[in-house]
C-alpha angles and dihedrals in degrees: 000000000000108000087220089081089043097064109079077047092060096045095055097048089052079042086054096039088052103053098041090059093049087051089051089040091057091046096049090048088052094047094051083051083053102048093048097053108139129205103259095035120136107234137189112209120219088254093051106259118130121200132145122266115242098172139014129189144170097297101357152056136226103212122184101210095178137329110320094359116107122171131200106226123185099234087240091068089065111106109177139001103215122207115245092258097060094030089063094036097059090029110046102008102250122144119198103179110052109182103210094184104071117089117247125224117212131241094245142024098255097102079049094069098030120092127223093228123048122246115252098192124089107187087072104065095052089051083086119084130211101253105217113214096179124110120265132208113236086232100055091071124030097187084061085051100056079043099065090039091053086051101040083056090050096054094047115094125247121252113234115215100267094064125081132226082226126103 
């Protein structure tokens, strides 16, 4: 045989090999998690509910999900054992570790309008007109009035030679 055609044999056997080994890697990591649960540990179950272990034994778990609500768990349902920090942080809300240095973005655009200093002049402000958005009668402005015939001739078409006024 030309080693040539036994070449893409060989890559996918090493493929195969390698991915085998870093599926037993992750299993034996999660078993020994697992193994080393502790009464009083902050878990995540594979279906997302966290809860504290209050017993563990040979193939199950004892979890205390909440005051007078204890659940029976098969060791394998356990997802994850959290670390204090991050169990009472998802569960009750406390963060430990507040970071004062990063910038925070507010929950709406109004710092995006508003300017640090504030405006001396005056004139500037009264620039700004009070935009009615009210209805109007025609007959309560006449200006407006001149305005909306100027427009409706606009929009009529012009009459060419050949048509007549009389209908």
């Amino acid at each position: 045989m030309n080693p040539v055609t036994l070449l893409p044999f060989i890559v996918l056997i090493g493929a195969m090999f390698l991915m085998t080994r870093s599926a037993k890697r992750k299993q034996q990591a999660a078993a020994q998690m697992r193994n080393d649960m502790q009464p009083g540990t902050g878990v995540r179950t594979i279906g997302g509910m966290y809860a504290t272990v209050k017993e563990v034994n040979e193939e199950t778990v004892l979890l205390d999900a909440g005051p007078g609500v204890e659940l029976l768990f098969a060791k394998n349902s356990i997802g994850a054992v959290l670390g204090d920090d991050e169990y009472n942080r998802i569960v009750h809300g406390i963060e430990h570790d507040l970071k004062t240095d990063e910038a925070v973005v507010p929950d709406d655009a109004s710092s995006l309008t508003e300017t640090d200093e504030p405006s001396d002049d005056a004139s500037a402000a009264s620039d700004d007109k009070p935009i009615d958005l009210g209805k109007k009668d025609a007959a309560d402005d006449p200006a407006e009035e001149t305005e909306a015939a100027e427009v409706k001739a606009e929009e009529e078409p012009k009459k060419t030679d050949g048509e007549s006024d009389a209908k």
